[in-house]
N, C-alpha and C positions, 0 to 999 in steps of 0.2 A: 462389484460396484466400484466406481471412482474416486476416487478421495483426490479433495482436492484438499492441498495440504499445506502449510506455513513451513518455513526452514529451518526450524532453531532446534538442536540438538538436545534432550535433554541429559545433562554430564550427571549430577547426584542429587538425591533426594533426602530430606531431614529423616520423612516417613515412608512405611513401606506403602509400595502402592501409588509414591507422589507422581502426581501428573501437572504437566507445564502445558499442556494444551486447553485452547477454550474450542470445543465444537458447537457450531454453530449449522443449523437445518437450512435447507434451502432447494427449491427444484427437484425435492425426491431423492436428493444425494447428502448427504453426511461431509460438512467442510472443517478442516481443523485447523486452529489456530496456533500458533505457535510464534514465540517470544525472543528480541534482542533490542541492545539500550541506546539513547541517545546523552547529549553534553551542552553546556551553557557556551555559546560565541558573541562576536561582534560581528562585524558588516559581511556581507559575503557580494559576490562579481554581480554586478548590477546588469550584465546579458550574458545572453549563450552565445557559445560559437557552434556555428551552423559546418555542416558534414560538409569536409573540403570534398571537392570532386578530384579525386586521388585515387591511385589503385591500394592504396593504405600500406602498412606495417604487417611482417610477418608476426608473428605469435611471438617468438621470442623476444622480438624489439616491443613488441608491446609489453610485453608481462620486465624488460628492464625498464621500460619509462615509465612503467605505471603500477609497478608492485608496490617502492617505497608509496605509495598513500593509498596503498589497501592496509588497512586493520584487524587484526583479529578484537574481538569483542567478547568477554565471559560476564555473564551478570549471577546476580544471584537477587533473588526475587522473593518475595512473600504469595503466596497462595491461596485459596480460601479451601480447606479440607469438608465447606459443605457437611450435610450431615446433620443430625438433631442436636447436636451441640457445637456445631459450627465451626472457629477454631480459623489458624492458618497454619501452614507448614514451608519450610525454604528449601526452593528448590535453585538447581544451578543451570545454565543455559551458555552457548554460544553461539556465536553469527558473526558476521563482518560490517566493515564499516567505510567509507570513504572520505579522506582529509578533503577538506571544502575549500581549508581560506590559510594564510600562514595566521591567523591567528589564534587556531586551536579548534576551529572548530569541525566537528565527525558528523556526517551523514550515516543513518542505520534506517531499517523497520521500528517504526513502531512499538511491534509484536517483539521486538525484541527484549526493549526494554523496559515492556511495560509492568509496573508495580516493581520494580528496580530498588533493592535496598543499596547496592553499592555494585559500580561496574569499575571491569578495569580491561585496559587496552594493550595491545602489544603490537609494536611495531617490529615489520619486515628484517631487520636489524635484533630483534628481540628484547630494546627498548621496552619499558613493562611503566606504567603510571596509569592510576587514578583519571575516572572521567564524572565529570556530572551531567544529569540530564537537564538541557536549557529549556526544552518543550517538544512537546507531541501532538499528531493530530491523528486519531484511530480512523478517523472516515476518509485518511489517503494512506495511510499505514505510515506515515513519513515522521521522523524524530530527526531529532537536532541533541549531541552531547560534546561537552570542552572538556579540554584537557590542558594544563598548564604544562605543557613541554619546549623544551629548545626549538629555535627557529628553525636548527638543521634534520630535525625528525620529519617536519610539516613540508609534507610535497602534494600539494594540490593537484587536484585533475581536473581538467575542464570538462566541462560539460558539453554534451552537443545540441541542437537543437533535435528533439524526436518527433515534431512532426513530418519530419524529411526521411524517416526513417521506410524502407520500402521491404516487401519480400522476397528474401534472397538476400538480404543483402548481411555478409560476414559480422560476428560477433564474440566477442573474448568475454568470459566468465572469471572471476577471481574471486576466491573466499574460501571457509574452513569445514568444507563438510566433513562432517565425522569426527571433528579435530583437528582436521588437516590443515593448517594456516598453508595461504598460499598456493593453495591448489587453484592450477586454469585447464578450463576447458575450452574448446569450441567451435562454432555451430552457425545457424543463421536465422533471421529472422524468419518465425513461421508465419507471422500474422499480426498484424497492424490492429488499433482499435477494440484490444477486446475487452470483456469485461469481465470482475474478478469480485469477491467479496471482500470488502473491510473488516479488521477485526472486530469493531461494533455494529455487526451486520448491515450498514449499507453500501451502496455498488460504488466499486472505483473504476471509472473509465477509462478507453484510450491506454490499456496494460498492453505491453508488448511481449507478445510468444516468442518463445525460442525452443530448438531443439537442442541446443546448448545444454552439457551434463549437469545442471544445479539440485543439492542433495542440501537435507538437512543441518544445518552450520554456512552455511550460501544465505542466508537469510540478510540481508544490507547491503552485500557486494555487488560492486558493478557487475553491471552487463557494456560492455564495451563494444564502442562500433569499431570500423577499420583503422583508424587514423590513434584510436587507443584514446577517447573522448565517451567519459560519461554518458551514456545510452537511456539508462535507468536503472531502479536497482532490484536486484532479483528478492522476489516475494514468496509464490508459493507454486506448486508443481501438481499437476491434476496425474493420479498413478493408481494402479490398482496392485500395484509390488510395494511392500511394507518386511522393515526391519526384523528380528526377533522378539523389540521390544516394542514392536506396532509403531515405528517410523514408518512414513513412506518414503520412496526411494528413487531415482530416477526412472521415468519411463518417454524420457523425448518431448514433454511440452510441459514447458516451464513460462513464468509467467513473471515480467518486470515492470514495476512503476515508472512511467513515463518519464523521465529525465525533466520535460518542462513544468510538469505537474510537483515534480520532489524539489524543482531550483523553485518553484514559486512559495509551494508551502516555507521550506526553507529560509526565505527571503522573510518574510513574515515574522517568522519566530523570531528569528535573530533581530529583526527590527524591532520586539517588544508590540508588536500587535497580535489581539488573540484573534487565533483562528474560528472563525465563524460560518459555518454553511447553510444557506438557504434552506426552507423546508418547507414542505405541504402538507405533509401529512396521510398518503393512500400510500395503497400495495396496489402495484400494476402488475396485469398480468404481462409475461413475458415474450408471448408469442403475438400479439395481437398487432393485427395490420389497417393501414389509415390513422393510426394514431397512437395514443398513449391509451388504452383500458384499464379502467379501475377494476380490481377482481371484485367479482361476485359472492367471495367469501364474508364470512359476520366479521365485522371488524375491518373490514377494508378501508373503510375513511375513520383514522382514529378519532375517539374521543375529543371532544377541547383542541381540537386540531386549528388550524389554519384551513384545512377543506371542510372540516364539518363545519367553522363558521359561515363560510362563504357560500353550503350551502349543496355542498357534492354531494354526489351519491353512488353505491355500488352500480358497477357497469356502466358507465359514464364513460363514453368516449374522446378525448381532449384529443383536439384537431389541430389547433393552433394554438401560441400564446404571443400577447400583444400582435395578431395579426400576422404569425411569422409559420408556416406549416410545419405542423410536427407528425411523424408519419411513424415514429416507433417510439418503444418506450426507451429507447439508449438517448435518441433523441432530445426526447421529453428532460432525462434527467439532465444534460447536457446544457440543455436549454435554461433551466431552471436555476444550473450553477452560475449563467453568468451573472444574475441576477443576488443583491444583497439581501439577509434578512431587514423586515419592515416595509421594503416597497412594496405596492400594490400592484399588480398586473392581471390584462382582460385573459380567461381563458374563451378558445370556443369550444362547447360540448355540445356531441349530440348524445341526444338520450331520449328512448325509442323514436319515433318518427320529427321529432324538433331539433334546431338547432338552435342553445343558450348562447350567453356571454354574461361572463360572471367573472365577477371581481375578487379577487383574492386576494389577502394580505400576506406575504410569505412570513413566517416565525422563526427560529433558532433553531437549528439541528440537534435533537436532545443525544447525551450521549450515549445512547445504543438505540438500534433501530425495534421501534415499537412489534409487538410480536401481536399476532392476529387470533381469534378464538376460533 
């Protein structure tokens, strides 16, 4: 079976037995999550720079112009030991990280640092200081952590634009699998657009594949394009090869958060705005064509939802919204994000031989994706 897997190494354990992973069910496969921290900043680059049409940088000139603002990142975390008397345990983790701004501020996963009691950073140079987590968003995996260090530690990377991003086209991995600070790999893009799960189970879109080496401790680090520009950051790796201690472990597709998708969340945090996602409310089935399908399972339109108000029902087919054709469910969700919690918008549904239009009010994305009976 595949495991699709998070990158965060786990270094030592309070208790025997601790586990740094959250798995999460999904499609018949078994997904694991796995953990590195983010930090508190100020402003960050208000656009991307877009992939020069260049034959790019060898490996080595990239990994000198762009090592110094890769990070190593160690956290150490609280846990919940579960169980009839419940409890937490700390455990220890690492992953990578990317310098943003000269003002301190690190790009990581989410899952890195998430339930974070104290992280600490090391730079390239072996530079070693304190970070704080500024804010997180689990339904892009994207964190934001500062660090009060010297101006001449801080060497930002730009970022590229990833929607220009094609297949085939070269890419550099940097980060700490195993422990390894500094380790590069690399590879090329496998695959545009794809989709991957959140640590609070719902779907991040628009993830970029790679066959690029990323292991365990890769968990925040760039995936870099040719020119040595922020690509996205590497997340987690679908493999059916696992550790001694049930790591998984490279198997050729590796999977990175979209570069525009992490500069926006990004942009956000550091501005002091909370991040907020749209929400409906169903479970779509995954394979269904002409449109978005609500599954047919009990529970598919949650409770108190925004679609059970509105009025949905299992196996409902969503065709359009506000008039705009939606033909899948990657779509659907796609669609859904441009859109703010609280506005109202017309769905078309059919459901059996009629076609509706029904109004929906969208709500708040609660934080973890509602589980179905």
């Amino acid at each position: 079976m595949f495991r699709l897997r998070y990158l965060l190494p786990v270094l030592t354990a309070a208790l025997a037995g601790a586990v740094i992973a959250l798995a999460l069910s999904g499609g018949g496969s078994t997904r694991t999550v796995t953990v590195v921290q983010p930090a508190r900043g100020a402003s960050v680059p208000s656009s991307l720079t877009t992939l020069a049409p260049t034959k790019g940088l060898t490996i080595n000139q990239i990994f000198r112009q762009d090592g110094p603002g890769v990070v190593d990142i160690v956290v150490t975390a609280q846990t919940s030991t579960g169980g009839f008397f419940g409890g937490t345990q700390e455990t220890q983790g690492e992953g990578a990280g990317v310098v943003y701004d000269t003002k301190g501020d690190i790009l990581t996963d989410e899952h890195v640092v998430a339930n974070a009691t104290s992280v600490t950073v090391t730079f390239e140079d072996g530079y070693k200081v304190g970070a704080k987590v500024v804010g997180t968003d689990p339904s892009t995996d994207v964190a934001v952590i500062h660090v009060n260090a010297p101006a001449s530690q801080l060497h930002p990377i730009p970022f590229a634009d990833s929607s220009t991003a094609q297949v085939g086209d070269p890419v550099v991995a940097i980060g700490s699998p195993f422990s390894l600070p500094e380790t590069v790999t690399s590879g090329i893009v496998s695959a545009v657009g794809r989709s991957i799960t959140a640590p609070n189970g719902f779907t991040i879109l628009g993830a970029i594949q790679t066959d690029a080496a990323i292991n365990p401790g890769n968990s925040g680090g760039p995936l870099l394009d040719a020119n040595g520009r922020v690509l996205g950051l590497a997340d987690q790796i679908e493999t059916n090869n696992t550790t001694a201690n049930g790591q998984g472990s490279n198997s050729g597709v590796g999977f990175a958060i979209a570069s525009n998708m992490v500069a926006h969340i990004a942009n956000e945090i550091l501005a002091g705005h909370p991040i907020r996602h749209p929400y409906v409310g169903v479970l779509l089935n995954g394979n269904s064509t002409g449109g978005a399908q609500i599954s047919s399972q009990p529970g598919s339109v949650q409770p108190s939802s925004p679609a059970s108000a509105a009025g949905l029902e299992p196996g409902d087919l969503i065709t359009a919204i506000n008039g705009k054709t939606i033909s899948s469910t990657e779509q659907f969700i796609a669609t859904v994000d441009t859109y703010t919690p609280g506005q109202t918008i017309t769905l078309t549904v059919r459901r059996g031989g009629a076609t509706l239009h029904i109004k929906l009010t969208l709500g708040t994305r609660p934080n973890t994706a509602p589980q179905t009976g």
